[in-house]
PADRENZA-109579 format. One line per 8 residues: number of its first residue (from 1); for each residue x, y, z of N, C-alpha, C. Coordinates in nm, 3 decimals. Example, Ala and Ser with C-alpha at 12.3 -4.5 7.8 and 13.67 -1.06 7.14 Angstrom:
PADRENZA-109579
1) 1.319:-0.569:0.780:1.230:-0.450:0.780:1.320:-0.330:0.780 ~ 1.285:-0.225:0.708:1.367:-0.106:0.714:1.290:0.003:0.787
end
This chain:
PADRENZA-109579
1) -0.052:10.134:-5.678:-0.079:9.991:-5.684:-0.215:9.963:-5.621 ~ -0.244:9.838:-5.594:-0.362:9.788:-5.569:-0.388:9.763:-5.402 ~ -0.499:9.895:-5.340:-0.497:9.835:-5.229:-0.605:9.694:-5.163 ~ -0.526:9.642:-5.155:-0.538:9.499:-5.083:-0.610:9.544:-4.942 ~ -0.648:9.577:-4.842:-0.700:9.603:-4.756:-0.863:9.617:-4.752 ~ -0.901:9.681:-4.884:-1.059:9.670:-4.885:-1.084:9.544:-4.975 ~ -1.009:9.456:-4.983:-1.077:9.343:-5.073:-1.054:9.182:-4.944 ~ -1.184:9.163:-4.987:-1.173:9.003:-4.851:-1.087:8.913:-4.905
9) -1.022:8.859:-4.821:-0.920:8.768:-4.842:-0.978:8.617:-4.842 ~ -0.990:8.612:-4.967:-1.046:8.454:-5.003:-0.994:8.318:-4.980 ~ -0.996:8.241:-4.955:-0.951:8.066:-4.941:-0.997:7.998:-5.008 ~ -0.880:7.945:-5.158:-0.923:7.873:-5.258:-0.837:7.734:-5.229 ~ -0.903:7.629:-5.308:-0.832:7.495:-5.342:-0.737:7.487:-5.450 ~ -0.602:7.424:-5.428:-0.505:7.390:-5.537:-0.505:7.276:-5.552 ~ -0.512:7.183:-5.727:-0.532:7.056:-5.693:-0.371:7.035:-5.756 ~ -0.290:6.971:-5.686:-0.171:6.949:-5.675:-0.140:6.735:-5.724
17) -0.054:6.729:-5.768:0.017:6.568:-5.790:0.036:6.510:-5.643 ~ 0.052:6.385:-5.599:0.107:6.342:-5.522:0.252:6.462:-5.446 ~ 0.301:6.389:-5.571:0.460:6.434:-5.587:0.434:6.573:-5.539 ~ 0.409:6.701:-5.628:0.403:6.790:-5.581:0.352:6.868:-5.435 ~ 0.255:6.788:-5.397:0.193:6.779:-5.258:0.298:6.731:-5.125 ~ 0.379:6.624:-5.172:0.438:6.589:-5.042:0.584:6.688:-5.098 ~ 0.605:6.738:-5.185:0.714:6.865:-5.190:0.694:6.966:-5.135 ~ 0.576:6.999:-5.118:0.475:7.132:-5.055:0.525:7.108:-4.909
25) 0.504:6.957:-4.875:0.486:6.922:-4.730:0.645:6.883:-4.665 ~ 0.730:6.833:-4.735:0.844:6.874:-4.713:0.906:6.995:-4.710 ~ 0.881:7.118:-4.799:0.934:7.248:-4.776:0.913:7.313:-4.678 ~ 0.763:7.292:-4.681:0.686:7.394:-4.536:0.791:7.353:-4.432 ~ 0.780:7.221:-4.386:0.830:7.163:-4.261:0.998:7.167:-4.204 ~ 1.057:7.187:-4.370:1.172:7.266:-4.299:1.180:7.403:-4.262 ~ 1.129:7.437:-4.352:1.168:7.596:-4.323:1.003:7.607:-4.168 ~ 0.985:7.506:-4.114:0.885:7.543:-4.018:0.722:7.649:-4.028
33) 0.722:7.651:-4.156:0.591:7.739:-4.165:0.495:7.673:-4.229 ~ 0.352:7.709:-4.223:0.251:7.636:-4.285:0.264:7.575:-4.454 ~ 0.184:7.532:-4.535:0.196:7.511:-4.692:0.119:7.699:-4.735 ~ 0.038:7.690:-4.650:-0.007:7.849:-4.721:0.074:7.928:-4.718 ~ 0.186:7.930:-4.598:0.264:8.078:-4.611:0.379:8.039:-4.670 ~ 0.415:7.919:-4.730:0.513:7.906:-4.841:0.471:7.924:-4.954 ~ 0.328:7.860:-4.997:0.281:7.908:-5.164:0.314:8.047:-5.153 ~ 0.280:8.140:-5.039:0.277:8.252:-5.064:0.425:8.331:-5.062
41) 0.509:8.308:-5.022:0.612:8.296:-5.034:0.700:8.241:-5.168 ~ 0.685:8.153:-5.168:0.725:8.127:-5.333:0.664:8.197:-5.457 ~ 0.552:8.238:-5.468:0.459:8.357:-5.497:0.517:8.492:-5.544 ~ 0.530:8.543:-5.401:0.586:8.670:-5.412:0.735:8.645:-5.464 ~ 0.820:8.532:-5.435:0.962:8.556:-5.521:0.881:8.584:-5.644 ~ 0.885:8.459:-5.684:0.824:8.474:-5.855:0.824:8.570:-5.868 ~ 0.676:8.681:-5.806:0.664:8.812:-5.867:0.760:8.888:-5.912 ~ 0.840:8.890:-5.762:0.967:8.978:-5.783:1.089:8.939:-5.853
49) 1.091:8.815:-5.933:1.150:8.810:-6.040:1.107:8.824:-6.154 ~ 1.012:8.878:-6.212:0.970:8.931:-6.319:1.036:9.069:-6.369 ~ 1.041:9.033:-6.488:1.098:9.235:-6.547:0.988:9.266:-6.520 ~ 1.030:9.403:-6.540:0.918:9.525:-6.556:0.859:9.507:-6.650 ~ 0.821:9.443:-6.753:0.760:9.449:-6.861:0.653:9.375:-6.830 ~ 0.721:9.229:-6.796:0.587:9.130:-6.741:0.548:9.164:-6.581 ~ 0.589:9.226:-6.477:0.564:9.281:-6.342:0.428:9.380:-6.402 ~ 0.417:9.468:-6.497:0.322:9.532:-6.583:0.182:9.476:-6.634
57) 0.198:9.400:-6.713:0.159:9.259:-6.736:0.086:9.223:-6.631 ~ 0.154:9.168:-6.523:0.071:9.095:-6.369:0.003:9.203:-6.339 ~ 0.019:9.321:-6.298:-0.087:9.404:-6.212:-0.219:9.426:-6.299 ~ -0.159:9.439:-6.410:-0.289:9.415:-6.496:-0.403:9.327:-6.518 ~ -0.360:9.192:-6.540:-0.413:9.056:-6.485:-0.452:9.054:-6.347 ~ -0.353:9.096:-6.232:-0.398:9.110:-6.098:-0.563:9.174:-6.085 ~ -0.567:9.344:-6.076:-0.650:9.418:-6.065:-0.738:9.388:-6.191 ~ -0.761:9.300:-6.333:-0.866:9.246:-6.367:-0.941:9.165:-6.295
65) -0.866:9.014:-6.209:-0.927:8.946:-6.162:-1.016:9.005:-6.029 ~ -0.914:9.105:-5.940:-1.009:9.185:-5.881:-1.169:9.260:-5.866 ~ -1.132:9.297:-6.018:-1.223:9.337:-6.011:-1.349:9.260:-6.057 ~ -1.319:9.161:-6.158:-1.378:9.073:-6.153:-1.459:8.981:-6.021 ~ -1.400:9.002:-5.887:-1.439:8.908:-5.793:-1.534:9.047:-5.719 ~ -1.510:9.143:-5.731:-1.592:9.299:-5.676:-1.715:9.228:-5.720 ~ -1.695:9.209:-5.835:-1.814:9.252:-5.914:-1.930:9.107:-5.946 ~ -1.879:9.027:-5.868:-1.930:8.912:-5.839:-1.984:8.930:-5.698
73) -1.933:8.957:-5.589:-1.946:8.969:-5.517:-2.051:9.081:-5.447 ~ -2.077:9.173:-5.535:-2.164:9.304:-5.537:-2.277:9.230:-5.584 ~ -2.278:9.133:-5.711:-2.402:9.064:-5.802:-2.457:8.953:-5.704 ~ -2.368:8.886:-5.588:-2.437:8.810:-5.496:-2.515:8.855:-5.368 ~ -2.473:9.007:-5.358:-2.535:9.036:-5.269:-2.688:9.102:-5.237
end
């Protein structure tokens, strides 16, 4: 799989509904954790409810966008 350790960990914007925003902000706050470590959390379920067919699928898409951001990131420097 894809190691995650040599790639920088980026901070992007989600533009979210009202509605969906104060759902974000109600979930976090029960379960007591930030909105980031629930997207990410809800995230990884998702993943791990995927078959293997589409779990296949994602790493593929995954390690494109990767490398896609390498290679942006190499061109800015």
């Amino acid at each position: 799989m894809i190691n995650m350790a040599k790639h920088k960990n980026y901070t992007t914007s989600v533009s979210l509904s009202n509605v969906a925003r104060n759902k974000l902000i109600a979930l976090a706050n029960m379960e007591e954790i930030t909105q980031k470590e629930l997207l990410n959390k809800l995230i990884d379920k998702e993943i791990d409810q995927l078959n293997s067919k589409d779990k296949g699928i994602y790493a593929y898409i995954l390690k494109a966008i990767e490398i896609k951001d390498e290679f942006r990131n190499k061109k800015e420097r």
